[in-house]
C-alpha positions as a Markdown table, in Angstrom:
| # | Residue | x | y | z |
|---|---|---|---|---|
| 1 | Unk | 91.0 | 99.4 | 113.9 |
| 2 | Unk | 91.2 | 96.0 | 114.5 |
| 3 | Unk | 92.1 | 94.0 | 117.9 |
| 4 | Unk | 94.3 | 92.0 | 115.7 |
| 5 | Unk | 96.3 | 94.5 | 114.7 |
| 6 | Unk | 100.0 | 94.9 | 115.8 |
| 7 | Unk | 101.1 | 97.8 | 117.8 |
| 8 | Unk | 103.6 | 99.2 | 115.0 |
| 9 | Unk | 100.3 | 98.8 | 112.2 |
| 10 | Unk | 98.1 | 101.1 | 114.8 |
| 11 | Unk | 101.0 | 104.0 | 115.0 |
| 12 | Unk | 101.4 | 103.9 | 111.1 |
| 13 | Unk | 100.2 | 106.7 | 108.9 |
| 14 | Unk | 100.4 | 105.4 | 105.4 |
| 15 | Unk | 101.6 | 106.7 | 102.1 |
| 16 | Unk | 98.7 | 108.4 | 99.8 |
| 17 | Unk | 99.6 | 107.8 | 96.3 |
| 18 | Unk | 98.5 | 109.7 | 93.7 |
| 19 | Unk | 95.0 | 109.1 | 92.6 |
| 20 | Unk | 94.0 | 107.3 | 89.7 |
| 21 | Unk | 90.4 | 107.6 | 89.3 |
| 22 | Unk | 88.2 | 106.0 | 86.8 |
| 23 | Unk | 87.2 | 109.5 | 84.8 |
| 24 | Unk | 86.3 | 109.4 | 81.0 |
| 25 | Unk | 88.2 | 111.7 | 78.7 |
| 26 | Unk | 90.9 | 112.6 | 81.6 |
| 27 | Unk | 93.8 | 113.6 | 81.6 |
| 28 | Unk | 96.0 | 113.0 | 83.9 |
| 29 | Unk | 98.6 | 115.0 | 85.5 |
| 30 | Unk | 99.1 | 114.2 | 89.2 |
| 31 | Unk | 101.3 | 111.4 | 89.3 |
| 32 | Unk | 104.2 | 112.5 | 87.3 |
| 33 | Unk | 104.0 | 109.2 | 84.6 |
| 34 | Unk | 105.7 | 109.9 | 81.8 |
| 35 | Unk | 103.6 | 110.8 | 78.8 |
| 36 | Unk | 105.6 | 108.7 | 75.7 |
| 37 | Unk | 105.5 | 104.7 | 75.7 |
| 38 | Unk | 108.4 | 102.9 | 76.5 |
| 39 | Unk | 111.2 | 101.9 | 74.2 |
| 40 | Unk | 109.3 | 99.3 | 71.2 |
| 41 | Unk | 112.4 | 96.8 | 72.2 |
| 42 | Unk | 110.9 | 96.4 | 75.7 |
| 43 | Unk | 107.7 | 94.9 | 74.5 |
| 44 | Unk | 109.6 | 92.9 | 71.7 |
| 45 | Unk | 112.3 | 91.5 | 74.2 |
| 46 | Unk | 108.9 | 90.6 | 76.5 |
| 47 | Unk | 107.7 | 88.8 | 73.8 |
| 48 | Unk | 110.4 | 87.1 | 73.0 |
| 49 | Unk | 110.2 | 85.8 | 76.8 |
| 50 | Unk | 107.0 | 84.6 | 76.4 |
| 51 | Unk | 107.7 | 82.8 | 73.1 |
| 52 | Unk | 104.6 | 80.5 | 71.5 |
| 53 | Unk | 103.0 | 79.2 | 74.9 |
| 54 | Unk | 104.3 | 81.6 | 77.9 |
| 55 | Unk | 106.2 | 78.1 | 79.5 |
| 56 | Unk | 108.9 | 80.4 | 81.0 |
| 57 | Unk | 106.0 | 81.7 | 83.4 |
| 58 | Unk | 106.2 | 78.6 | 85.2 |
| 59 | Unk | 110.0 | 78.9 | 86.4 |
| 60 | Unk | 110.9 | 81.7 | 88.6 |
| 61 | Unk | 112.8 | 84.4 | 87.8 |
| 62 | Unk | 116.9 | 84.5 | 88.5 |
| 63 | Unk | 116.5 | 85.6 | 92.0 |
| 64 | Unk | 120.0 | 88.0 | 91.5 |
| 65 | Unk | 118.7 | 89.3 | 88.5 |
| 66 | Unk | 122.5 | 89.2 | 86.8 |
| 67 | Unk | 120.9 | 90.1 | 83.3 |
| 68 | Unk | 119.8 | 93.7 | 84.5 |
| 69 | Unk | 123.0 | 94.3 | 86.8 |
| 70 | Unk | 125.3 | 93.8 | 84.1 |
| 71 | Unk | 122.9 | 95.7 | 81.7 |
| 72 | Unk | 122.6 | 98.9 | 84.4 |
| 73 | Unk | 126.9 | 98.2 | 84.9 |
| 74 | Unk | 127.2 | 98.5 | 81.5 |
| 75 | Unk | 125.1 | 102.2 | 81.1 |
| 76 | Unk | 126.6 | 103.6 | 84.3 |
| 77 | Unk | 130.6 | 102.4 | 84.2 |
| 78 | Unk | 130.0 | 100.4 | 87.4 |
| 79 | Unk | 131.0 | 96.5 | 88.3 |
| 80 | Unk | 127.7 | 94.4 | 88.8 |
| 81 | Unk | 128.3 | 93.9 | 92.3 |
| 82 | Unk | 128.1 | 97.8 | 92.7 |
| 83 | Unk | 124.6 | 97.2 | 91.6 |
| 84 | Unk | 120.9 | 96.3 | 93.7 |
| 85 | Unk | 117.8 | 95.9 | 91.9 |
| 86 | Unk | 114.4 | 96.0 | 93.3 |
| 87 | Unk | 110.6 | 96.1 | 92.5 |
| 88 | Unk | 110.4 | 99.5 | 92.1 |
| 89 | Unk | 112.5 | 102.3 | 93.7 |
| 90 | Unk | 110.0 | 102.3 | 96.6 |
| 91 | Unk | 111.7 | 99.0 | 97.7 |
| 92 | Unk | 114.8 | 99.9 | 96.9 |
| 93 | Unk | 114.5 | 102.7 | 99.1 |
| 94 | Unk | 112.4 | 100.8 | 101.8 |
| 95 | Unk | 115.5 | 98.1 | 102.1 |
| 96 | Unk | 117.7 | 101.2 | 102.4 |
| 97 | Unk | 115.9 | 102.3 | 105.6 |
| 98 | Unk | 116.2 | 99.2 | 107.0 |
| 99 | Unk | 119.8 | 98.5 | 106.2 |
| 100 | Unk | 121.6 | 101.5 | 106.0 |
| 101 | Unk | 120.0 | 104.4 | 107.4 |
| 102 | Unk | 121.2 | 103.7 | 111.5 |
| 103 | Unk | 118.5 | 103.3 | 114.2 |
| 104 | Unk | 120.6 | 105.0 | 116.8 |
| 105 | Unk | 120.3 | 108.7 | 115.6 |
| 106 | Unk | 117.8 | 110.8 | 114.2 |
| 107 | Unk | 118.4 | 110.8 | 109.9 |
| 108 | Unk | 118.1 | 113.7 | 108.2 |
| 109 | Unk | 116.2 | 114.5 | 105.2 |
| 110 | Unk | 114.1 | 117.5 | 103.5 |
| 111 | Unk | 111.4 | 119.3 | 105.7 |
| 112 | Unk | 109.5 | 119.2 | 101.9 |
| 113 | Unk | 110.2 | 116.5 | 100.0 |
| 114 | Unk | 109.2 | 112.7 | 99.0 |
| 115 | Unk | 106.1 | 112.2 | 101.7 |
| 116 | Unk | 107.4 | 108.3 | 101.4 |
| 117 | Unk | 110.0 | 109.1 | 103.9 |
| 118 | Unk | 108.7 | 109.9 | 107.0 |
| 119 | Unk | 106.4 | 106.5 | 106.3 |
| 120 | Unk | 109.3 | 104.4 | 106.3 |
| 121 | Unk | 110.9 | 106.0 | 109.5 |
| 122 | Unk | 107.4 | 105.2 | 111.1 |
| 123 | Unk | 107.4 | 101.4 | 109.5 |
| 124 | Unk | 111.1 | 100.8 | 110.9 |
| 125 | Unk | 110.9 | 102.6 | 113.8 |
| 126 | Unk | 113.8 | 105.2 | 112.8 |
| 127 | Unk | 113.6 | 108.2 | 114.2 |
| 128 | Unk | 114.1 | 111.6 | 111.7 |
| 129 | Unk | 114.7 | 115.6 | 112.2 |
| 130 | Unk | 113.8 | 117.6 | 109.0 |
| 131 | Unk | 116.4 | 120.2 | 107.7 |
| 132 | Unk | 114.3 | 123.2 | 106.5 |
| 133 | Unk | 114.2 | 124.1 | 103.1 |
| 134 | Unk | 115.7 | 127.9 | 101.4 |
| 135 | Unk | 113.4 | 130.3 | 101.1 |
| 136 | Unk | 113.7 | 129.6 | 97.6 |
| 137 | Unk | 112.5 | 126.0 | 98.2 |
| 138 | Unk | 116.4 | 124.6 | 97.1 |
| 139 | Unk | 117.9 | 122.1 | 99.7 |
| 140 | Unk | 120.6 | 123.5 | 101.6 |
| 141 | Unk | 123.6 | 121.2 | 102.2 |
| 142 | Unk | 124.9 | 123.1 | 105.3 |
| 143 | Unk | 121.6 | 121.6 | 107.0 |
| 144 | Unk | 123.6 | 118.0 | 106.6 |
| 145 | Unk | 126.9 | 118.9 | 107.5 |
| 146 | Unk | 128.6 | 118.7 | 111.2 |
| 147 | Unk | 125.2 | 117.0 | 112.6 |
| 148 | Unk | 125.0 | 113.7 | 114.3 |
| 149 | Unk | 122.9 | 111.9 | 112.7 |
| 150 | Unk | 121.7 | 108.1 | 111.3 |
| 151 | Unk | 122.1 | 108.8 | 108.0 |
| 152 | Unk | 121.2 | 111.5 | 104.7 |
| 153 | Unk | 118.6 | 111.4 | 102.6 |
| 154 | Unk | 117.2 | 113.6 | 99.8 |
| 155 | Unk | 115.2 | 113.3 | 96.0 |
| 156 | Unk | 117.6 | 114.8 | 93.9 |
| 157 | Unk | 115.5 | 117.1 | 91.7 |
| 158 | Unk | 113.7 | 117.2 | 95.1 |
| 159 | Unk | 109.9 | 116.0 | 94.9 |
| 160 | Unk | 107.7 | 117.8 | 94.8 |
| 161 | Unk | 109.8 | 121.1 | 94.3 |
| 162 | Unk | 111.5 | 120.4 | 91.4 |
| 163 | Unk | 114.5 | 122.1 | 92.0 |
| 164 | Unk | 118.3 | 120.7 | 91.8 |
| 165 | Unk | 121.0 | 119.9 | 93.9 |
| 166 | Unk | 124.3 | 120.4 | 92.2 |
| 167 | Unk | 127.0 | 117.6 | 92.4 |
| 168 | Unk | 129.8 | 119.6 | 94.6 |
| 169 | Unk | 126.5 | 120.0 | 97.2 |
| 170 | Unk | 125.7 | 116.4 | 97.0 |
| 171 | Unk | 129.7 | 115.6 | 97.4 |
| 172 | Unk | 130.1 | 118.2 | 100.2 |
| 173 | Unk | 126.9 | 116.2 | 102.2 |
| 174 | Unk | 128.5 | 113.0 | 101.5 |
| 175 | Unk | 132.1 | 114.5 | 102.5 |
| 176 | Unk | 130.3 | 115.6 | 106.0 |
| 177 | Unk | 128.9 | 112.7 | 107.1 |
| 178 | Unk | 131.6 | 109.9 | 106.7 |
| 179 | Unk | 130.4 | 107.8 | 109.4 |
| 180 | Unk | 126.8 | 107.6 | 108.1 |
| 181 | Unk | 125.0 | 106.2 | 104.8 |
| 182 | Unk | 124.0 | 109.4 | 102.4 |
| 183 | Unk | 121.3 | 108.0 | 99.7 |
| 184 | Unk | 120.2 | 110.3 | 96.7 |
| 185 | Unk | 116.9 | 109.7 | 95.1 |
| 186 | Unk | 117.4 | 110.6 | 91.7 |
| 187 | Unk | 113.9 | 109.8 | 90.3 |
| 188 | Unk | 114.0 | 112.6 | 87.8 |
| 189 | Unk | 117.4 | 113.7 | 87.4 |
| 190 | Unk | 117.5 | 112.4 | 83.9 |
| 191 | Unk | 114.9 | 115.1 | 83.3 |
| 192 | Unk | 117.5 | 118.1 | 83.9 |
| 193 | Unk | 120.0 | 117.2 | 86.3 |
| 194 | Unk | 123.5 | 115.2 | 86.2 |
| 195 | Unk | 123.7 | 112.0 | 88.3 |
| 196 | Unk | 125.8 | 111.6 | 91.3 |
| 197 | Unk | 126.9 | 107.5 | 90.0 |
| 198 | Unk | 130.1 | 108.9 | 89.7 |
| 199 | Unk | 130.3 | 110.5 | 92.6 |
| 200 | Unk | 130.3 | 106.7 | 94.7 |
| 201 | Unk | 134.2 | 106.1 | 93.5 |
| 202 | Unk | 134.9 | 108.5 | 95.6 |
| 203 | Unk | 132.5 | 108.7 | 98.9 |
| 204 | Unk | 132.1 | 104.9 | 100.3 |
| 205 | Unk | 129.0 | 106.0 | 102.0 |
| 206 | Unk | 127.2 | 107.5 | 99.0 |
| 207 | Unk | 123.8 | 105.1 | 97.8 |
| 208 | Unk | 122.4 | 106.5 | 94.0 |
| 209 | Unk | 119.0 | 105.3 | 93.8 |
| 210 | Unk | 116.8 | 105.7 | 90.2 |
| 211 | Unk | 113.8 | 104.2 | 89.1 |
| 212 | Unk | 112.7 | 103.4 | 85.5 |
| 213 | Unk | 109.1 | 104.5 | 86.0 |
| 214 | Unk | 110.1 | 108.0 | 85.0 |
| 215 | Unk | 112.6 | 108.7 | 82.1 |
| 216 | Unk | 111.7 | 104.8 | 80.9 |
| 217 | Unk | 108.6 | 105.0 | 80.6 |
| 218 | Unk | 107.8 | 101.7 | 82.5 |
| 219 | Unk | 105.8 | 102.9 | 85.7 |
| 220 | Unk | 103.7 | 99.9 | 85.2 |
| 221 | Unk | 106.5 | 97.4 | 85.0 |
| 222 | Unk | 107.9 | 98.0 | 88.4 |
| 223 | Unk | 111.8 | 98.5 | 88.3 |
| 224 | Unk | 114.5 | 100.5 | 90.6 |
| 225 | Unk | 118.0 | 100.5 | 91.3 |
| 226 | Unk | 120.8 | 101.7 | 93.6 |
| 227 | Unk | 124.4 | 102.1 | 92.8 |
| 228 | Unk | 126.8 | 102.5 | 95.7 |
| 229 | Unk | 130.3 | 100.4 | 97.5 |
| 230 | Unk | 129.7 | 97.1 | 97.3 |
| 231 | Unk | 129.3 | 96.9 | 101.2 |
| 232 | Unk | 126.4 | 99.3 | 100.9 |
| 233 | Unk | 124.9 | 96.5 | 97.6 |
| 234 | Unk | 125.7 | 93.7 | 100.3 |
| 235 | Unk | 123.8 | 95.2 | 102.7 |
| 236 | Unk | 120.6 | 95.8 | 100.3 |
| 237 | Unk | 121.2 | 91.9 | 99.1 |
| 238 | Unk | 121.0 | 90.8 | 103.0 |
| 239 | Unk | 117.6 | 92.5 | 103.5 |
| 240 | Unk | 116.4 | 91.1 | 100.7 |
| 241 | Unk | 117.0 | 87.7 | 100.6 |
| 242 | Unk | 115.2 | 87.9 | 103.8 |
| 243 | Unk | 112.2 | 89.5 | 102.9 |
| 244 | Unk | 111.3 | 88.2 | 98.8 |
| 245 | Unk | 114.5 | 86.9 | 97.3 |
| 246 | Unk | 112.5 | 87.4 | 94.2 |
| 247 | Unk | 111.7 | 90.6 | 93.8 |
| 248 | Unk | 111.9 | 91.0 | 89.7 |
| 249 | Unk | 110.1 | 89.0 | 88.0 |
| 250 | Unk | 111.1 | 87.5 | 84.5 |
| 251 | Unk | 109.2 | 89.9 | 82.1 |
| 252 | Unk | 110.5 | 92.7 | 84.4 |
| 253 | Unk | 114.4 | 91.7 | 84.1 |
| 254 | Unk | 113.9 | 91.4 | 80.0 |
| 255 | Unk | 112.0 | 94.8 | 79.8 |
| 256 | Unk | 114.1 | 96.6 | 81.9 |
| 257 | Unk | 117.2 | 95.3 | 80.0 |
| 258 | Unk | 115.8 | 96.3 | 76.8 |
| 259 | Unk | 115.1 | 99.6 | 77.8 |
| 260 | Unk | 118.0 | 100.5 | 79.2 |
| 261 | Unk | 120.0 | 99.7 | 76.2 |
| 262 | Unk | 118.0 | 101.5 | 73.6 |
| 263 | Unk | 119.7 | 104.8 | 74.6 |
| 264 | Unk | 118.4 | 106.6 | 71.6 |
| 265 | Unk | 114.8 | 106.3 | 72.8 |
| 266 | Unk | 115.7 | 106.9 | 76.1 |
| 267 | Unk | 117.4 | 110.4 | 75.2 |
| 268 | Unk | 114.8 | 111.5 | 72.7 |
| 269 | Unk | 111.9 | 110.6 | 75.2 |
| 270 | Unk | 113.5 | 112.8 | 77.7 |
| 271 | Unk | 114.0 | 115.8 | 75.0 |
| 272 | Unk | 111.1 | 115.8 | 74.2 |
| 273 | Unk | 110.1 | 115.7 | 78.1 |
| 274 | Unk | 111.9 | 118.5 | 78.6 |
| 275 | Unk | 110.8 | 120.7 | 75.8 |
| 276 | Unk | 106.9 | 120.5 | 77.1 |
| 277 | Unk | 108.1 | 121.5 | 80.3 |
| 278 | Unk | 109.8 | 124.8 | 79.1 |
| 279 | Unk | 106.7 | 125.6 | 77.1 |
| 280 | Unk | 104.4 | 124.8 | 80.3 |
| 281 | Unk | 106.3 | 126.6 | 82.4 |
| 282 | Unk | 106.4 | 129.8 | 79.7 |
| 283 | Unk | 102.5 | 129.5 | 79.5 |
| 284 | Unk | 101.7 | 129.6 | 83.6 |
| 285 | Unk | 104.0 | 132.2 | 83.9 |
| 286 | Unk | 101.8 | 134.0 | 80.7 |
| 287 | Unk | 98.8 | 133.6 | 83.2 |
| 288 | Unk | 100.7 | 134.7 | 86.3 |
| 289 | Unk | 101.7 | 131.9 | 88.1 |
| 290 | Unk | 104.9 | 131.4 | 89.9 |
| 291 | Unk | 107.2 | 128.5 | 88.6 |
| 292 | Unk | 109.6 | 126.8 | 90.7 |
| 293 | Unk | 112.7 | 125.7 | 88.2 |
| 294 | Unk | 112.6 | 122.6 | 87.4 |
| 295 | Unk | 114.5 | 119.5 | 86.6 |
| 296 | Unk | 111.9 | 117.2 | 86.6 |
| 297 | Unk | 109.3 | 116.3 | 84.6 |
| 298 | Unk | 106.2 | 118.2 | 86.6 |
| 299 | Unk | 106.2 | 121.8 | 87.9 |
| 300 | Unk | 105.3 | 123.1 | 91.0 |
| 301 | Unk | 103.5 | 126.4 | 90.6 |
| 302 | Unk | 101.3 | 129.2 | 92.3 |
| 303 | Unk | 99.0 | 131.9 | 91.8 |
| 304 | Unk | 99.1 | 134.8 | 94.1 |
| 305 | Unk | 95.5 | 135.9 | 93.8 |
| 306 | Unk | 94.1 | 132.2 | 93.5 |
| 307 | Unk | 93.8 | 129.6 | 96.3 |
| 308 | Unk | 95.5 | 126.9 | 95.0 |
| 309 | Unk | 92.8 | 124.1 | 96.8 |
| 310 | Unk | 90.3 | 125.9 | 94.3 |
| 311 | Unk | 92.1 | 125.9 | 91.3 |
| 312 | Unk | 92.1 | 122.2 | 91.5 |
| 313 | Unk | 88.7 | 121.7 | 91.9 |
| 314 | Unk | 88.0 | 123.6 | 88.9 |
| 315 | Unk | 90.3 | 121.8 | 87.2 |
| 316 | Unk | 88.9 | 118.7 | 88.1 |
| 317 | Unk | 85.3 | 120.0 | 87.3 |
| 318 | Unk | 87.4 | 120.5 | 83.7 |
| 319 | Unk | 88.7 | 116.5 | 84.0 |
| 320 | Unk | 92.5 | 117.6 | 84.2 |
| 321 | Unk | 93.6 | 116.5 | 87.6 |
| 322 | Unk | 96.7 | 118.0 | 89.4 |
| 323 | Unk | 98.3 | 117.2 | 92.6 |
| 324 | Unk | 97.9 | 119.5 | 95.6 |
| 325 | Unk | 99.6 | 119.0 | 99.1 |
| 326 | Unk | 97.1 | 120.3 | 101.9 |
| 327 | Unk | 100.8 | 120.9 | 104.0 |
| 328 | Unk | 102.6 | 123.7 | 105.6 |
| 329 | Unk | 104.4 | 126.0 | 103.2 |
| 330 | Unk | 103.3 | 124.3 | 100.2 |
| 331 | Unk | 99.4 | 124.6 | 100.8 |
| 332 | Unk | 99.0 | 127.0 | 97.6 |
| 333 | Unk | 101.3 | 124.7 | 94.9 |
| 334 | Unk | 100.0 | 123.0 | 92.6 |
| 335 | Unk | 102.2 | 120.6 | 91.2 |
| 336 | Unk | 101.8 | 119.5 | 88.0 |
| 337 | Unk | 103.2 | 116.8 | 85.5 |
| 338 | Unk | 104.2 | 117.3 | 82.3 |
| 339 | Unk | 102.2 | 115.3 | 79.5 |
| 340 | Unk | 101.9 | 115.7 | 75.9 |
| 341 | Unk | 101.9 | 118.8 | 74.5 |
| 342 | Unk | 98.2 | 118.5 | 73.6 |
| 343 | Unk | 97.4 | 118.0 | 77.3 |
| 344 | Unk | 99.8 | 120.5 | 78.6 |
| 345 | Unk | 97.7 | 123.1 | 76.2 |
| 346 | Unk | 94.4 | 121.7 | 76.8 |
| 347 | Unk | 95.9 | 122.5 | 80.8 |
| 348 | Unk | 96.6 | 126.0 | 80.2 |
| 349 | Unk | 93.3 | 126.6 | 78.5 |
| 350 | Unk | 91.3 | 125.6 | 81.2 |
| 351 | Unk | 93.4 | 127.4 | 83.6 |
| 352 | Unk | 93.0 | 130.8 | 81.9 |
| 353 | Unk | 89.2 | 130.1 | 81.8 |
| 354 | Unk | 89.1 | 129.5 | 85.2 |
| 355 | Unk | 91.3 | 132.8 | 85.6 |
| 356 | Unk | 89.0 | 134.8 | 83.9 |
């Protein structure tokens, strides 16, 4: 701790992402990536951006990114301006505490859920009450409705849980708190779920946030969205034009374009996503693990007579890597992505090994 340091920098307790260690031969399943490359038209369209001598690199990027709103209008039914686009759905989020999410009562989100949250309410000064989880793990909507509060906010499958939030839930949180700004995180809802877009034509106060590090394939590229009124997108728009009025850069805006209009690889990547999971989740249940259901693309799973801490470990000694929460409730989960089907059975191998 530095002298230098700024009061608000000493109180903060960072985000841990998942690690990416430098292991030979590993594979990788604690930071739910998704295991197929991206659609082949998002490296030809970057390319194509670069042309002969990568000149375009020395002009900036349209700071509105118009390309990619109209491309993401286009997917979703939306106008442009119903769109906001952001360096990853980590920013978009980020702006959304800071613009939307009132200061002057407590908001309201999952007591288990994205560990990103509470991070932002520490880096904005928000304060936050978390609404308690079923004993099933499934977010319960009364826990939103006829509260004060600052504003809503949930993942939607729910990280790291897994499990889904029907539409009428998600309408009836939104219905509850008119006064207040309701933003659903739908990172992996294209995995199993049905988004709530459709639902903003109806609820003024309702932000859809979705990345395109998941179902897309483009983790490394750096790319989220929101959908919501346009005075929620105007809002977003304010806070970043005065924080990087920049935020996409050009190979970004192209990539992202292209993969969001090759639908077909979109909707067999995710088919394909889905069908590892059911076979994952069939195979730890096989060894005796309970299985959350999922509409995501990772499980969250435990063994009753194995500590779930140890289980990693072995793993690890194995060079699969999982991600395990040291937290209340959640202690003995595992939570684990889904990869390719050779590394989903290579997973379950070493696991009934270790079981035995």
């Amino acid at each position: 701790m530095s002298r230098f340091w700024t009061q608000v920098v000493r109180d903060l307790t960072p985000y841990v992402p998942g690690e990416q260690p430098k292991i030979a031969n590993l594979i990788k399943l604690n930071t739910n990536e998704n295991p197929f490359p991206p659609s082949p038209a998002v490296l030809a369209a970057i390319r194509a951006e670069l042309g002969d001598d990568a000149a375009r690199l020395r002009l900036y990027p349209d700071p509105n990114a118009d390309l990619l709103k109209a491309a993401i209008a286009r997917r979703h039914g939306v106008e442009p301006r119903q769109v906001f686009v952001g360096n990853g759905s980590d920013e978009v989020l980020a702006h959304a505490f800071q613009a939307l999410l009132r200061h002057d009562a407590p908001i309201l989100f999952p007591d288990i859920t994205y560990s990103f949250y509470p991070v932002y309410c520490g880096l904005y000064g928000v304060d936050y009450e978390t609404v308690p989880l079923a004993a099933d793990f499934s977010i319960d909507p009364e826990g939103y409705c006829g509260r004060r509060c600052g504003g809503v906010i949930f993942p939607n499958p729910n990280a790291p849980t897994g499990r889904l939030l029907g539409l009428d839930a998600v309408a009836r949180i939104a219905a509850a708190n008119p006064d207040a700004v309701v933003v659903t995180d739908e990172a992996y809802v294209d995995f199993g779920g049905e988004s709530a877009i459709p639902l903003v034509a109806r609820h003024d106060n309702l932000l859809v946030v979705h990345t395109l590090s998941k179902s897309r394939s483009l983790a490394g590229l750096r790319v989220g969205f929101a959908i919501g009124h346009p005075d929620l997108i105007e809002a977003l728009e304010r806070v970043k034009n005065s924080f990087n009025s920049y935020p996409l850069d050009r190979l970004a805006i192209v990539g992202a374009v292209a993969a969001i209009e090759d639908e077909a690889h979109f909707i067999d990547c995710c088919r394909r996503v889905v069908a590892t999971r059911d076979a994952l989740t069939a195979d730890l249940s096989a060894l005796g693990f309970d299985v959350l259901p999922s509409a995501a693309n990772f499980v969250f799973a435990r063994h009753p007579q194995h500590d779930a801490g140890e289980l990693a470990a072995a793993l690890r000694e194995r060079s699969i890597i999982v991600r395990h929460f040291r937290l209340p409730r959640i202690d003995q989960f595992l939570r684990i992505t889904v990869g390719t089907d050779g590394e989903c059975a290579a997973l379950a191998a070493a696991l009934r090994a270790i079981l035995a």
